[in-house]
PDB file of the backbone (N, CA, C, O) and the ligand in Angstrom, with CONECT records:
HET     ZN  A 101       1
ATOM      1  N   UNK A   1     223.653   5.330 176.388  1.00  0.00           N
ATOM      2  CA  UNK A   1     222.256   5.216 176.797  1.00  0.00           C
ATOM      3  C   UNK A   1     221.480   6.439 176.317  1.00  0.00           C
ATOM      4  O   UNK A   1     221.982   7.555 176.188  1.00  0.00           O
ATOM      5  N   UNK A   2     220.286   6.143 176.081  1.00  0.00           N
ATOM      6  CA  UNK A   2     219.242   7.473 175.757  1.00  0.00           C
ATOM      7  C   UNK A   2     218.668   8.064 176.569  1.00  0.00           C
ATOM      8  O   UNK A   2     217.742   7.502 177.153  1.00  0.00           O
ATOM      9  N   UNK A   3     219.009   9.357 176.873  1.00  0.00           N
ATOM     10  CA  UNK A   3     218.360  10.034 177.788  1.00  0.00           C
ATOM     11  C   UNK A   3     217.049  10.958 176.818  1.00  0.00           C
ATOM     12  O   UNK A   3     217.175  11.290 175.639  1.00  0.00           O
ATOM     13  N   UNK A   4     215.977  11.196 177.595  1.00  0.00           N
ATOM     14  CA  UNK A   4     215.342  12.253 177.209  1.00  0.00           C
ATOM     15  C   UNK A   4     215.737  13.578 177.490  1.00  0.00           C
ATOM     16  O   UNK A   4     216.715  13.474 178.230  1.00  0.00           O
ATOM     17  N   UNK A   5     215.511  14.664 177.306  1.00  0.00           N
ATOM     18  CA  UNK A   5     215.574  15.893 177.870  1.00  0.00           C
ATOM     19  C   UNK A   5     214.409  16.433 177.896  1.00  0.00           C
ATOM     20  O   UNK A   5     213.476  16.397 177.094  1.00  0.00           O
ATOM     21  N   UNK A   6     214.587  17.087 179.189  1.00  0.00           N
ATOM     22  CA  UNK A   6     213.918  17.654 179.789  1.00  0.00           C
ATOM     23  C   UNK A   6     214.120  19.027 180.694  1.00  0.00           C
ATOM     24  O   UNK A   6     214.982  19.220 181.551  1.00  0.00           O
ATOM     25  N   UNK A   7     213.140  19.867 180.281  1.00  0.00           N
ATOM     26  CA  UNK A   7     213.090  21.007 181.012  1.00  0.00           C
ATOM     27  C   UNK A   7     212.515  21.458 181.948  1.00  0.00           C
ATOM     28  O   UNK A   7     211.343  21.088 182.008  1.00  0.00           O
ATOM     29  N   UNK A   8     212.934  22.310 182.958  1.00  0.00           N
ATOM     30  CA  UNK A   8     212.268  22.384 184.479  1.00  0.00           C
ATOM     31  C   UNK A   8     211.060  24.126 183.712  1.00  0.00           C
ATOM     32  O   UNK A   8     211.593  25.148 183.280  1.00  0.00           O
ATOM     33  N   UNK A   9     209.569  23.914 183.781  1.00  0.00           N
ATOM     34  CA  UNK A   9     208.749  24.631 183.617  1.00  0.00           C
ATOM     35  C   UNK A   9     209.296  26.332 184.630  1.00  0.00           C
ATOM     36  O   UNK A   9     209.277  26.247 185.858  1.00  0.00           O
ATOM     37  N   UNK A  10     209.621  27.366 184.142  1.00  0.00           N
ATOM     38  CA  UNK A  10     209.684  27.956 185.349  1.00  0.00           C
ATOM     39  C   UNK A  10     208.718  28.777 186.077  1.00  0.00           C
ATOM     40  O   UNK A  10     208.824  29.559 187.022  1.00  0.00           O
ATOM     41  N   UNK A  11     207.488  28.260 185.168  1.00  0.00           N
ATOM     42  CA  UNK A  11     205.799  28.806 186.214  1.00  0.00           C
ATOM     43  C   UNK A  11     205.982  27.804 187.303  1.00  0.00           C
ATOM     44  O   UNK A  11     206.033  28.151 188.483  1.00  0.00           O
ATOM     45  N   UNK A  12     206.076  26.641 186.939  1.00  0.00           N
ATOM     46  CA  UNK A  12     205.083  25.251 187.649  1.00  0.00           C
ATOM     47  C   UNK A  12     206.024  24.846 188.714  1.00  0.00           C
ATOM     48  O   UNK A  12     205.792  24.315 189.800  1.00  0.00           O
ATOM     49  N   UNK A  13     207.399  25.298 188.039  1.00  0.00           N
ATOM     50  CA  UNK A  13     209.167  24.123 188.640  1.00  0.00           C
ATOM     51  C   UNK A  13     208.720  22.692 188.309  1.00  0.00           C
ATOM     52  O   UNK A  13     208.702  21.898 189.250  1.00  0.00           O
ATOM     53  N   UNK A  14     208.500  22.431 187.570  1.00  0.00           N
ATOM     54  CA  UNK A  14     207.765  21.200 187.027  1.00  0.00           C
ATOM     55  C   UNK A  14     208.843  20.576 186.102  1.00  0.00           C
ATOM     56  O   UNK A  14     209.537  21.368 185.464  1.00  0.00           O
ATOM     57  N   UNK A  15     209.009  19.577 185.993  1.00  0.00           N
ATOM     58  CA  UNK A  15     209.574  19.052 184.292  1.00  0.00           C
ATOM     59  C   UNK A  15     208.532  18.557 183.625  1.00  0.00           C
ATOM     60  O   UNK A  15     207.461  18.000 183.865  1.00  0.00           O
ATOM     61  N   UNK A  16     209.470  19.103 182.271  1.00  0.00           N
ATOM     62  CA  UNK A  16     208.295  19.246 181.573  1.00  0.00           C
ATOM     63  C   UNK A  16     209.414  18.330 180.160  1.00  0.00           C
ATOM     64  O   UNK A  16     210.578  18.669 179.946  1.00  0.00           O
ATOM     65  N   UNK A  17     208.570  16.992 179.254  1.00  0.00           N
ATOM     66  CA  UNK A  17     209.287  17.024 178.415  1.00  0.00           C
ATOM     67  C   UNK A  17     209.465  17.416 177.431  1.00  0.00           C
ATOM     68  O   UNK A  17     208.492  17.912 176.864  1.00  0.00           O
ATOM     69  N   UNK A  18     210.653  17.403 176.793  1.00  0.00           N
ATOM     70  CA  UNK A  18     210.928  18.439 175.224  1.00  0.00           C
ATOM     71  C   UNK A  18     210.387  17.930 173.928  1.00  0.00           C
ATOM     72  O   UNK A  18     210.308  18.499 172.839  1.00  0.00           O
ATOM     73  N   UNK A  19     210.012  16.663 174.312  1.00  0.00           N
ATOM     74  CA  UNK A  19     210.377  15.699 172.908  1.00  0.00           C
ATOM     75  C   UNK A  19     211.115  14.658 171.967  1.00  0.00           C
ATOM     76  O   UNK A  19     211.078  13.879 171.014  1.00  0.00           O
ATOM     77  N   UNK A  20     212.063  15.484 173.366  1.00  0.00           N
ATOM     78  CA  UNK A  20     213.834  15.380 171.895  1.00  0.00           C
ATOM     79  C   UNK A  20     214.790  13.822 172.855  1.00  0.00           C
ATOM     80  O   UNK A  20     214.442  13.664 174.025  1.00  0.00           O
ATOM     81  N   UNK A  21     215.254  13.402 172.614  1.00  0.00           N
ATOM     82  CA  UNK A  21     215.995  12.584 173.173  1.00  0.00           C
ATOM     83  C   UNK A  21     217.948  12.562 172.615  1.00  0.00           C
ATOM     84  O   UNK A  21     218.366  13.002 171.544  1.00  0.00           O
ATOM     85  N   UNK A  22     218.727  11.970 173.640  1.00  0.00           N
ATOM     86  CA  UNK A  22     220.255  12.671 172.954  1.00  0.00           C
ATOM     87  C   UNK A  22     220.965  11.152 173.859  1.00  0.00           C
ATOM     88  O   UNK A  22     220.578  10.560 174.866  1.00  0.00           O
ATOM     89  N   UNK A  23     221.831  10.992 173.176  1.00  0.00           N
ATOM     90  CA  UNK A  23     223.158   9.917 173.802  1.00  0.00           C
ATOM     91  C   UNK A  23     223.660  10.453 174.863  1.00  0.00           C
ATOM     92  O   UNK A  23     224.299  11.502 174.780  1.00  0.00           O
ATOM     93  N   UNK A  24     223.445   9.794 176.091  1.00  0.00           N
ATOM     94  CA  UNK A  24     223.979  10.938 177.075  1.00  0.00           C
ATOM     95  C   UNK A  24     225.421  10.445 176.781  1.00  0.00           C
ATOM     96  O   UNK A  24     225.985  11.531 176.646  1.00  0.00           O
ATOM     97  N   UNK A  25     226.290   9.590 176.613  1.00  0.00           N
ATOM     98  CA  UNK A  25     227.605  10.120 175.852  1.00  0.00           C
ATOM     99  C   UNK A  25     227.867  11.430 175.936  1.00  0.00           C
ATOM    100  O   UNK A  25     228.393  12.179 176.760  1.00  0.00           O
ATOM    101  N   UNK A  26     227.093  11.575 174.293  1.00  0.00           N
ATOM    102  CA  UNK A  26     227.403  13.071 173.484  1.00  0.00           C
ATOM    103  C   UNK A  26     227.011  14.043 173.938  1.00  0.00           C
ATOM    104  O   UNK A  26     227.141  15.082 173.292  1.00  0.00           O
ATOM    105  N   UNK A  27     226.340  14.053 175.320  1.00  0.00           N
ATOM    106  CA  UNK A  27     225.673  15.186 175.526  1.00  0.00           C
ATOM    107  C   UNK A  27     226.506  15.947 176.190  1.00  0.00           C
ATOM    108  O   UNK A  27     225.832  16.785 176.788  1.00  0.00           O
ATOM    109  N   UNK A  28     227.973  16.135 176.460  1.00  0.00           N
ATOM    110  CA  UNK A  28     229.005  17.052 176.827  1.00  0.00           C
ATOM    111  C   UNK A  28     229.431  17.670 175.475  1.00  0.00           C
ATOM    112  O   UNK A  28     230.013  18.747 175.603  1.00  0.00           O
ATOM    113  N   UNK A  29     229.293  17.287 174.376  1.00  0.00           N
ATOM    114  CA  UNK A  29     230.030  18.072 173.759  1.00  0.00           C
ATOM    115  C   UNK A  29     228.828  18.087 172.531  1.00  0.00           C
ATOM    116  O   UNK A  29     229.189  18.352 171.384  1.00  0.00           O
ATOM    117  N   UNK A  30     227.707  17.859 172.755  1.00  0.00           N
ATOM    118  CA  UNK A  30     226.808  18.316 172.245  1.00  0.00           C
ATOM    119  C   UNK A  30     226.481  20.366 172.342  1.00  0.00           C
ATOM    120  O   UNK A  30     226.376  21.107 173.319  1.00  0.00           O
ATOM    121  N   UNK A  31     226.412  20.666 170.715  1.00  0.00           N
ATOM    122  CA  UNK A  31     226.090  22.139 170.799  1.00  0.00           C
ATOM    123  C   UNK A  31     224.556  22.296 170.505  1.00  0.00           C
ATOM    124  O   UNK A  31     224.025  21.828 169.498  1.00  0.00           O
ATOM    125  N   UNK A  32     223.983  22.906 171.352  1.00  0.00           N
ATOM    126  CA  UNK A  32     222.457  23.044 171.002  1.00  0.00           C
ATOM    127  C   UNK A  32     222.237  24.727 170.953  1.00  0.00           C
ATOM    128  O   UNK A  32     222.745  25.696 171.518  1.00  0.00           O
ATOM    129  N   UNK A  33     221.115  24.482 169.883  1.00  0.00           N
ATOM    130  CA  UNK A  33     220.674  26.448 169.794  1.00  0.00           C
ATOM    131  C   UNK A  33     219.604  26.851 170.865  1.00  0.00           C
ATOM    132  O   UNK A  33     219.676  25.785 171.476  1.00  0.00           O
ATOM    133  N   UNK A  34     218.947  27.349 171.359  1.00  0.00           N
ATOM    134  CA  UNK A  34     218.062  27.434 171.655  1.00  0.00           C
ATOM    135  C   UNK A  34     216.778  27.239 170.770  1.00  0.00           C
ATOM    136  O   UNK A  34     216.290  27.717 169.747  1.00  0.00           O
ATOM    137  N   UNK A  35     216.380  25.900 172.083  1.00  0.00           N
ATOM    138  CA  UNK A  35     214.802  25.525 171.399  1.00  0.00           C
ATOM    139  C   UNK A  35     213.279  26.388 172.223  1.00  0.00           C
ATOM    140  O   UNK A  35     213.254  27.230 173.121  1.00  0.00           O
ATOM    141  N   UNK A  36     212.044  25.667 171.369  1.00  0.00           N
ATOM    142  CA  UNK A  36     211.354  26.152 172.386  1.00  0.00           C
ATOM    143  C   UNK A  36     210.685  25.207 172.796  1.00  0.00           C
ATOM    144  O   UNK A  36     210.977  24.196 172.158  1.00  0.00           O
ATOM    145  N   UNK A  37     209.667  24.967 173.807  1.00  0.00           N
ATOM    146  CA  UNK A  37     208.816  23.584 174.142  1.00  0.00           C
ATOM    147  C   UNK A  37     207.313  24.537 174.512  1.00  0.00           C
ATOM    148  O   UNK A  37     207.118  25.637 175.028  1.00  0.00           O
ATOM    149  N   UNK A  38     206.519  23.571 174.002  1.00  0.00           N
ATOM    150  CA  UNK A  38     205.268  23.836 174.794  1.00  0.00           C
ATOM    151  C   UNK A  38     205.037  23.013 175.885  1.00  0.00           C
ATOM    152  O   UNK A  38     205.263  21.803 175.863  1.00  0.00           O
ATOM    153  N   UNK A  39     204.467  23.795 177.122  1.00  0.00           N
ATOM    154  CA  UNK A  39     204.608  23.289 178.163  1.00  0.00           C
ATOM    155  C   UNK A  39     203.267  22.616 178.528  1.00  0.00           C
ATOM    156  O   UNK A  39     202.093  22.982 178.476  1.00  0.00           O
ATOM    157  N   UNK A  40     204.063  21.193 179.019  1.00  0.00           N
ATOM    158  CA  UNK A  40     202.609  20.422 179.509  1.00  0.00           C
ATOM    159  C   UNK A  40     202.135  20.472 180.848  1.00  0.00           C
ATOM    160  O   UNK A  40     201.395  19.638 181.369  1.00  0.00           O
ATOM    161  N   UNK A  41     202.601  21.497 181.379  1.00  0.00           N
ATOM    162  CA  UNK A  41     202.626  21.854 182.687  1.00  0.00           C
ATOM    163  C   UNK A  41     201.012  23.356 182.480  1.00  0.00           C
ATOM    164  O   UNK A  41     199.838  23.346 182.849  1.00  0.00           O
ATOM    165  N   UNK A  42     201.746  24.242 181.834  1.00  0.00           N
ATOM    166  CA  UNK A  42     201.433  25.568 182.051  1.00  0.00           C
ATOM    167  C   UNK A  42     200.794  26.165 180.714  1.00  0.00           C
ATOM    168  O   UNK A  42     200.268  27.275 180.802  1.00  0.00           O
ATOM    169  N   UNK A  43     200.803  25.465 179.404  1.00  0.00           N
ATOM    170  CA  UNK A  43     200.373  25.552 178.211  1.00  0.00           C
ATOM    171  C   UNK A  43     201.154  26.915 177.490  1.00  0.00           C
ATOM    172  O   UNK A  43     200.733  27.431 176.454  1.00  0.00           O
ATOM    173  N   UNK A  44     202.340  27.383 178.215  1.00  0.00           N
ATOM    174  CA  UNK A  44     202.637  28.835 177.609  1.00  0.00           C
ATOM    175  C   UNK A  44     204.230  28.104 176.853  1.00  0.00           C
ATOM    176  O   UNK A  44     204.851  27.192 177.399  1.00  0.00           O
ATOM    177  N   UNK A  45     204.528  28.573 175.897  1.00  0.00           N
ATOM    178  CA  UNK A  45     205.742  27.909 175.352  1.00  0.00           C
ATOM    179  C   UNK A  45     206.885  28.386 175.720  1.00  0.00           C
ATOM    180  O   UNK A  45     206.994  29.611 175.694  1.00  0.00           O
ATOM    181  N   UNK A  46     208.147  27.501 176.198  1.00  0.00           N
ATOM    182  CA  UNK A  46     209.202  27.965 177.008  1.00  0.00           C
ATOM    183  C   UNK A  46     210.227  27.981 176.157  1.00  0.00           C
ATOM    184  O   UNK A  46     210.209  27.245 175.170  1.00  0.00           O
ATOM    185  N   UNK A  47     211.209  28.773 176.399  1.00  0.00           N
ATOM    186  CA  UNK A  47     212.803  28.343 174.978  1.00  0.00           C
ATOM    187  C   UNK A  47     213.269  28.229 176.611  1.00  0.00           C
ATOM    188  O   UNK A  47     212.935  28.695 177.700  1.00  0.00           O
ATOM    189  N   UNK A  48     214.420  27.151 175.952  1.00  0.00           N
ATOM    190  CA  UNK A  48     215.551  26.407 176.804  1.00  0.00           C
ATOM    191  C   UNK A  48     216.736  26.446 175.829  1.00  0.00           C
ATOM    192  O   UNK A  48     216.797  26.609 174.610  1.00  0.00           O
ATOM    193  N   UNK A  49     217.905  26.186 177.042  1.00  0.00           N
ATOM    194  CA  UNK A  49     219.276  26.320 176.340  1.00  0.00           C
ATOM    195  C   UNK A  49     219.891  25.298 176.986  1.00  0.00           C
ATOM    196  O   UNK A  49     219.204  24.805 177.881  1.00  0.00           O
ATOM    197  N   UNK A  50     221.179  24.725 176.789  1.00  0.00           N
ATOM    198  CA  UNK A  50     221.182  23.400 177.053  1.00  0.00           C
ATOM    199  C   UNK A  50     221.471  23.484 178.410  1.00  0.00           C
ATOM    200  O   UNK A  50     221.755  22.397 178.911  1.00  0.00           O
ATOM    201  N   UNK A  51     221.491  24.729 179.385  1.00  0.00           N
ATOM    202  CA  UNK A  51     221.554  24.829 180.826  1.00  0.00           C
ATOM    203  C   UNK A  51     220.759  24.609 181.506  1.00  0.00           C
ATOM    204  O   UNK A  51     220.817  24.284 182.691  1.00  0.00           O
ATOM    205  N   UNK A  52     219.792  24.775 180.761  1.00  0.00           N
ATOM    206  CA  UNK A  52     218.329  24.061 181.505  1.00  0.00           C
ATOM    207  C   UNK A  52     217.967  22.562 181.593  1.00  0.00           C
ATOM    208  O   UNK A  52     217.112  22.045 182.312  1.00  0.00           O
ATOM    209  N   UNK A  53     218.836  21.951 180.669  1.00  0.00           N
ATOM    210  CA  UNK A  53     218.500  20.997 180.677  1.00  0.00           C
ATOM    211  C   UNK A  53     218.070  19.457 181.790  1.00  0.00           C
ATOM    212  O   UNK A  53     219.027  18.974 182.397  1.00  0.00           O
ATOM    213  N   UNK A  54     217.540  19.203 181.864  1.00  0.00           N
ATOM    214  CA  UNK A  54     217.327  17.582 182.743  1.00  0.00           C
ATOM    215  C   UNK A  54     217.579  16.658 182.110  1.00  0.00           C
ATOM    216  O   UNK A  54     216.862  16.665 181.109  1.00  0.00           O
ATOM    217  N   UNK A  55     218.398  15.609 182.140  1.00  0.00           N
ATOM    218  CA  UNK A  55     218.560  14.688 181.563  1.00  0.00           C
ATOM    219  C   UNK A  55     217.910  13.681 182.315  1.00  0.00           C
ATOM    220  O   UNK A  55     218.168  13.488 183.503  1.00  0.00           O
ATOM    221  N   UNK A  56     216.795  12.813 181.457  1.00  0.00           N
ATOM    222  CA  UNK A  56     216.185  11.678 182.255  1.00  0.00           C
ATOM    223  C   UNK A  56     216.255  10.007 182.004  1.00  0.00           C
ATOM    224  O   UNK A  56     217.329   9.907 181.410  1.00  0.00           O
ATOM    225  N   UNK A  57     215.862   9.027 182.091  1.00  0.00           N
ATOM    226  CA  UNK A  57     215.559   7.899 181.378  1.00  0.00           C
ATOM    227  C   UNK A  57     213.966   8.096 180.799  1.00  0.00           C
ATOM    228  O   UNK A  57     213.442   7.214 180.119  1.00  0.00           O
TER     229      UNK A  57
HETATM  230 ZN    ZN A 101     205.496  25.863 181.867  1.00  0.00          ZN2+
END
């Protein structure tokens, strides 16, 4: 199934989405670098690592 990802804003505690979408399958053994997102919460741009992540529908 496709999850989106998503990151929790840490001005707002908001989720906020990334963009990006991933197989939640693969998403255990998925390696990610650190990205960044602009936030639709707070307008300031956030980097996330895949610990931050939210996985949503
Ligand atoms: Zn934010």
């Amino acid at each position: 199934m496709t999850k989106r990802i998503l990151v929790r804003c840490p001005t707002t505690a908001k989720l906020t989405p990334t963009g990006q979408t991933v197989e939640e399958e693969l998403w255990n053994t998925t390696k990610l670098r650190t990205h960044k997102v602009t936030c639709a919460h707070c307008a300031k741009v956030h980097s996330w690592t895949k610990k931050d992540v939210v996985l949503a529908r």
